[in-house]
N, C-alpha and C positions, 0 to 999 in steps of 0.2 A: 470233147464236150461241145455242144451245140452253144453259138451263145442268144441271149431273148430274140436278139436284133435279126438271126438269120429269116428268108425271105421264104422260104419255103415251108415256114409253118404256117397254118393259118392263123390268121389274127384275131379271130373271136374263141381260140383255145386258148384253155389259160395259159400262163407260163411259170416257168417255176422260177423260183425266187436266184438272185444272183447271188452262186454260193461263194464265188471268190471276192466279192465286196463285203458281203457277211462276212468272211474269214479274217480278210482284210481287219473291217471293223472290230471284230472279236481278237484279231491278235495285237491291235494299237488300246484295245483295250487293255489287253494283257501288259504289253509292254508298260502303260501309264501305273497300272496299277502298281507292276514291281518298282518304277521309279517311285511313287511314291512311297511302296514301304521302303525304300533303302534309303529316301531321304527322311521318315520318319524315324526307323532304327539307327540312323547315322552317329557313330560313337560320338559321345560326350567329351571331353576334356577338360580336365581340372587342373589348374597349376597355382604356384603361387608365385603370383607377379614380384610381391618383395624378393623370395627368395632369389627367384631370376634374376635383379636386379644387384642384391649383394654380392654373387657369386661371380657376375660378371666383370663386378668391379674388384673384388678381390684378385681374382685372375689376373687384371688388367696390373695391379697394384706388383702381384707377383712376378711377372713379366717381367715389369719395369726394372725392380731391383733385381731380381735373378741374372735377365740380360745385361744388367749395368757392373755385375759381379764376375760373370761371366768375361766380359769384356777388361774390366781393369784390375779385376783380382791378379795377387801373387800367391806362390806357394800354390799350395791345399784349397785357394778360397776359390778359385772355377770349377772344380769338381766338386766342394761341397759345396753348393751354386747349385749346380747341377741333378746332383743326387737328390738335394730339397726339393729342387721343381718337380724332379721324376715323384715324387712324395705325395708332397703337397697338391699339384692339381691333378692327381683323379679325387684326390677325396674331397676339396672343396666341389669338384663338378658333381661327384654324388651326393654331396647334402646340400648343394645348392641349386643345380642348372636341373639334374638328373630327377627327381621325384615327378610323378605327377598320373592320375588317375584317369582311366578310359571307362567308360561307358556306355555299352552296346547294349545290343538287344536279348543276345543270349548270356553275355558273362561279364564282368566286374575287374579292370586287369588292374590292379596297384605296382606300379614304380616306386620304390623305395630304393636306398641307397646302394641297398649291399645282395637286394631281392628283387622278381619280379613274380608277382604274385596273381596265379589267374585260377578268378571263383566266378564258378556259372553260378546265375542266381539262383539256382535251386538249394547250393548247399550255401547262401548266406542267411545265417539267421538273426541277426542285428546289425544296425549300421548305427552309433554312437557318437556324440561328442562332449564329454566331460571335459577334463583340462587339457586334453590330446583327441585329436578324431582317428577312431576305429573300427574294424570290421571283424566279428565274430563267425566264421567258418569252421564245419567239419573239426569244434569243439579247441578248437584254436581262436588266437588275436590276434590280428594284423594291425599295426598301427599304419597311418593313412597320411605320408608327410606331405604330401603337397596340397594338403589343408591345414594348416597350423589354425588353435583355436586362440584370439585373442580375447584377454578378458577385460581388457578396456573397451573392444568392440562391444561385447555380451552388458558393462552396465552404461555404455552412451543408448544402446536397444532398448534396455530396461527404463532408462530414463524418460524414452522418446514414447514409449507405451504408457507410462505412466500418465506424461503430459497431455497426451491423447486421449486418455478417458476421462482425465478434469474435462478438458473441451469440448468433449460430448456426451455428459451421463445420460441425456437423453436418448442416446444409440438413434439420432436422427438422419446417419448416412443409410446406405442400402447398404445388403447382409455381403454383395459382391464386393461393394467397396472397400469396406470393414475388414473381409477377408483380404484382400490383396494389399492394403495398408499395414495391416498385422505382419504380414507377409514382407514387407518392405522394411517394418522397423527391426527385424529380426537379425543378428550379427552375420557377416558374410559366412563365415563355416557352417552356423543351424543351420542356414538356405540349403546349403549344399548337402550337407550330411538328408535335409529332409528330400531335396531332389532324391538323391540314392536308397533312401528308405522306399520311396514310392516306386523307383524303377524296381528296384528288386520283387517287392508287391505287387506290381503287376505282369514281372516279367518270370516270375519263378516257375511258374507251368508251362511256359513254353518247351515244344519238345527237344530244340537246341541247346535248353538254359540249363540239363541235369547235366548230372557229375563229379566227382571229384573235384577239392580244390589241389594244385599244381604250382611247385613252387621251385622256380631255378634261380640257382647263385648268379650276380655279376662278373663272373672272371674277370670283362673286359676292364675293371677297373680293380678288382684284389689284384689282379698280377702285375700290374704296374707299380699299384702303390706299394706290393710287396715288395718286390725288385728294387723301388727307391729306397725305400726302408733299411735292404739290407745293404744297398752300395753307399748309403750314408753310413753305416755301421763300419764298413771297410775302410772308408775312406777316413773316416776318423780314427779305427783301430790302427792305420799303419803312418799316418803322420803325425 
């Protein structure tokens, strides 16, 4: 291909447009654009920091005494030591470290203790928070543990809304303000549970978001704590 600049055409023809800048230009287009949806679809994350917090210090707690049992126990007491640790931390790691919800563009994934649960938005039809937060799929409940609903949070919100409309009956802020105020006095799980009501609402037509919802066991943590379960059973049956 010729390029504008060659000398041998004359210069009062026209010339035709520079297609490899155009391309160029159309494919940095391209490129910005998928960057920008994959940092707008970029999955969510929900955890819950207490829990995080209690588990790690249980663990820590367990540790202490298992290895301190482990090391100066007689008889029977380093093996049951042992068999309890084998026990005890998967399952404190699944209801404490372990829980916690992804939110993407096309599907909904819940981490749960013992489940891991993935529903495209197509088939969720409620997201909930009563005295627990949940998700209604494919005629099913999912409880949703890495949002625990506190209800001391839900009446200091109650309270906070209240105090808020004595101090303004006149509705003298703007309707933005008002809205994102509302939105602030609201207990940390409704925010969340309402973020998820709205992804799903607008994400349920998408043509990645249909399908079934999918639901696989934890082995990686029933087989151990099985396993300690039952070598504490032995170890106690035969001393």
């Amino acid at each position: 291909m010729t390029s504008p600049d060659d000398s041998s055409h004359d210069s009062s023809a026209p010339r035709e447009p520079d297609q490899g800048a155009a391309g160029q230009r159309g494919q940095g287009a391209t490129d910005q654009g998928a960057a920008d949806q994959g940092t707008e679809y970029a999955d969510r994350v929900y955890r819950s920091v207490g829990g995080i917090a209690g588990g790690v210090l249980l663990l820590a707690i367990g540790a202490w005494l298992g290895i301190d049992a482990v090391i100066r126990g007689e008889g029977r007491t380093p093996w049951v030591a042992l068999a309890g640790l084998l026990l005890a931390v998967p399952l404190v790691v699944a209801f404490t470290v372990r829980p916690a919800v992804y939110a993407g563009a096309d599907r909904l994934r819940v981490r749960n203790p013992f489940r891991t649960i993935t529903l495209p938005w197509a088939s969720v039809e409620a997201v909930r928070a009563g005295y627990s937060s949940e998700v209604l799929a494919g005629g099913a409940k999912y409880q949703l543990w890495a949002i625990p609903v506190s209800l001391r949070q839900r009446k200091r919100a109650t309270r906070r809304q209240a105090r808020a409309a004595t101090e303004d009956p006149f509705r003298r802020t703007s309707v933005q303000a008002a809205v994102d105020a509302d939105d602030e006095r609201r207990a940390q799980a409704d925010r969340t549970i309402g973020e998820l009501r709205s992804l799903a609402e607008t994400n349920a037509t998408r043509e990645g978001a249909q399908g079934a919802p999918e639901v696989r066991w934890a082995f990686e943590v029933i087989a151990p704590a099985v396993a300690g379960a039952v070598l504490l059973a032995v170890v106690l049956a035969i001393t």
